[in-house]
N, C-alpha and C positions, 0 to 999 in steps of 0.2 A: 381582303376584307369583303364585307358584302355590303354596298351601301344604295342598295336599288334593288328590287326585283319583281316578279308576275304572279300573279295567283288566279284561276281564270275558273276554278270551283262557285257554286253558289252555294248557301250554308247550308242546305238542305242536302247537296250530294256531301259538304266534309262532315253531317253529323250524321252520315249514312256507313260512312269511310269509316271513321274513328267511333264511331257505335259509341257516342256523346250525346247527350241532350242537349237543347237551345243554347242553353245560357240567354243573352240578352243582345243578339247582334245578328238576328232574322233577316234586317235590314242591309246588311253589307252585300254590297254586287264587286262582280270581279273586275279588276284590276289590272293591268297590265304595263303598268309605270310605278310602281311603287315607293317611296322615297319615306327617309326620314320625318317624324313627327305624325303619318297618318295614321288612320286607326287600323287595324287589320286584326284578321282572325286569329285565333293561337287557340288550341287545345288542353287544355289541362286539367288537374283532377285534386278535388281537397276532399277534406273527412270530418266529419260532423256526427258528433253519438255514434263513433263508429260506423259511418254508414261513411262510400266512398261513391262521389257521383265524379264523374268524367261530362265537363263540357266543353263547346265552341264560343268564346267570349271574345269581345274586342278588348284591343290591349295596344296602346301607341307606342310605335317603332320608336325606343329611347328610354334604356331602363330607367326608372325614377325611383331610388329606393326609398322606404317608408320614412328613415332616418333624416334624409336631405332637409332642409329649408331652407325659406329665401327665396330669394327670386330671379337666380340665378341657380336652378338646381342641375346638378350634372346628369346627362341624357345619354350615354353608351350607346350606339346602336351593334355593335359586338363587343364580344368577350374573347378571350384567346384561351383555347383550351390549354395551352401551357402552364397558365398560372388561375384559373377560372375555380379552382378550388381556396384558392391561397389570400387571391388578392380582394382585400376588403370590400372594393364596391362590391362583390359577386358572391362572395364567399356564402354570406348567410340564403340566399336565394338557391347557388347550387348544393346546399345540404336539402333545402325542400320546398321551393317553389320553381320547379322545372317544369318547360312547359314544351310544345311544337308547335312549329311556327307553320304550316302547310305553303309551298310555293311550287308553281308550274315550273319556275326556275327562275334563275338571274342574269344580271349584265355586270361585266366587265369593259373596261375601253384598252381600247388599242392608240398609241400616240402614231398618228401618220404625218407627211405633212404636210396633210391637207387640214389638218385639226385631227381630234379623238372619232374615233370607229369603235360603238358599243357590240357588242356580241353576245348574244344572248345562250347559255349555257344553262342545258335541260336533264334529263334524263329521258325513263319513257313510261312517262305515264306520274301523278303525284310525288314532291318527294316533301320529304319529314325533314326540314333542318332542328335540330336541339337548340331550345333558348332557354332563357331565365326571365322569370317575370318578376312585377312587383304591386302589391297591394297597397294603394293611401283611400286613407277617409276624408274628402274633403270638404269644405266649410259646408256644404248645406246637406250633411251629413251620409252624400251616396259615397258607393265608394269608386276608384276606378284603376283599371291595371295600363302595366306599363312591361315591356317588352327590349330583350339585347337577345338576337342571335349569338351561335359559340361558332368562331372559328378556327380552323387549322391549319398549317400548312397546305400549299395545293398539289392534291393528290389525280386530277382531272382534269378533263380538257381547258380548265382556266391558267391550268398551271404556263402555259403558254404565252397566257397573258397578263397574268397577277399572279403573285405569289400564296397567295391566301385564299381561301373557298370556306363556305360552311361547312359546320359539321354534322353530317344527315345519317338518317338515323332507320336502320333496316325496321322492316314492319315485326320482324321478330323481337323488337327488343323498346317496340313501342309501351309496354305494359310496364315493363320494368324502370324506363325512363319517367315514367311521367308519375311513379310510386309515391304518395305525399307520406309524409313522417321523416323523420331526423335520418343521416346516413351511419351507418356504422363502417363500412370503410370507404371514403371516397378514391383512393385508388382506385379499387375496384372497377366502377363508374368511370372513372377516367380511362380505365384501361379498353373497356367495353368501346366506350366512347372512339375509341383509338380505332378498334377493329372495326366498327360498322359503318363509321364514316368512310374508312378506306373503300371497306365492299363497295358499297355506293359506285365511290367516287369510280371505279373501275368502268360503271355503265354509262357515263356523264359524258354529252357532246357539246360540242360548240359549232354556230356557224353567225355571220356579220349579219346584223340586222340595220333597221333605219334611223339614221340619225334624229330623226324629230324623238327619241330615247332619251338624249340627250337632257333636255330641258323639260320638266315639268309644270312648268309658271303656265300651260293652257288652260283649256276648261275640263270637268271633268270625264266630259263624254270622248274628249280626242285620248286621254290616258286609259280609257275603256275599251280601245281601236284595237281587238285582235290583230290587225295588220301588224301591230309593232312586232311581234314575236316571232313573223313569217322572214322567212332567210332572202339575204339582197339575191331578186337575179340575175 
């Protein structure tokens, strides 16, 4: 799974990257403890009178589909691309509200026993995990998204340590992913999907980083500590 990870861009280099415009999250500074429920950047692209704009919006880690109510709404922080076509929470998002989620990379733990040892697992240089988002209107009528990574078996240095990894997404096939309108075959998509996570996964390292990863319950400037990402020496 992916249930943590870094993003260390400011929105001005992912809206230089992803050739996006603002959206409404100019505000977000980089991160480097990421967890469930925050807001974070995601990329995506809708269409309006035929006209197709690509932006960088905030969107919280926890899909929330439009459908939910209550107050107890179910919050996914991934998807399994096994069944990400099929399975109802996801279904209507991956025929057409796909989006990229940007991360400098993520953490897995290791069970030692001395306690868990996170390890921070990169590539080189940005990568592209594939997510699904979701659009609600609510009460005081803004609107706001909501965000689940897709994951797949582990094809990458996590596989050592988890079984599961993101599924990330070659910059060739950035355009094609993030295409809004209905699918005509989601195969397809899945198969794509299949290939480009693997590429990926082929470049992906791993090395043990510092426990303070661990917990996020600090302030927000120690989750902002480049140091976290640097390898124990």
């Amino acid at each position: 799974m992916c249930g943590r990870f870094a993003m260390d861009k400011d929105t001005d280099d992912l809206i230089q990257e992803f050739v996006a415009t603002g959206g409404d999250f100019r505000d977000w500074r980089p991160s480097y403890n990421i967890a469930p429920t925050d807001r974070v950047p995601v990329v995506r692209e809708w269409e309006h009178d035929g006209t197709i704009t690509r932006e960088v919006d905030a969107a919280t880690w926890g899909l929330t589909p439009a459908w939910s109510t209550g107050g107890k709404r179910p919050a996914p922080i991934n998807a399994r691309l096994e069944t990400v076509a099929t399975n109802g929470m996801f279904r209507t998002a991956f025929d057409s509200r796909r989006c990229i989620v940007p991360m400098t990379g993520y953490y897995e733990w290791e069970d030692l026993p001395d306690g868990k040892q996170p390890h921070f697992i990169h590539g080189d240089g940005l990568l592209a995990a594939a997510g699904l988002y979701a659009a609600r209107k609510e009460s005081d009528d803004s609107w706001s998204h909501s965000m689940t990574i897709i994951t797949r078996e582990a094809r990458d240095a996590s596989g050592e340590i988890h079984d599961r990894m993101p599924a990330f997404l070659e910059r060739k096939v950035w355009d094609e992913w993030l295409r809004p309108g209905k699918l005509t075959d989601p195969n397809h998509l899945l198969d794509l999907l299949d290939r480009t996570s693997s590429a990926v996964a082929a470049h992906i390292e791993s090395y043990p980083v510092s426990r303070r990863v661990n917990s996020v319950r600090v302030p927000d400037a120690e989750r902002q500590d480049p140091a976290l990402i640097r390898p124990l020496s």
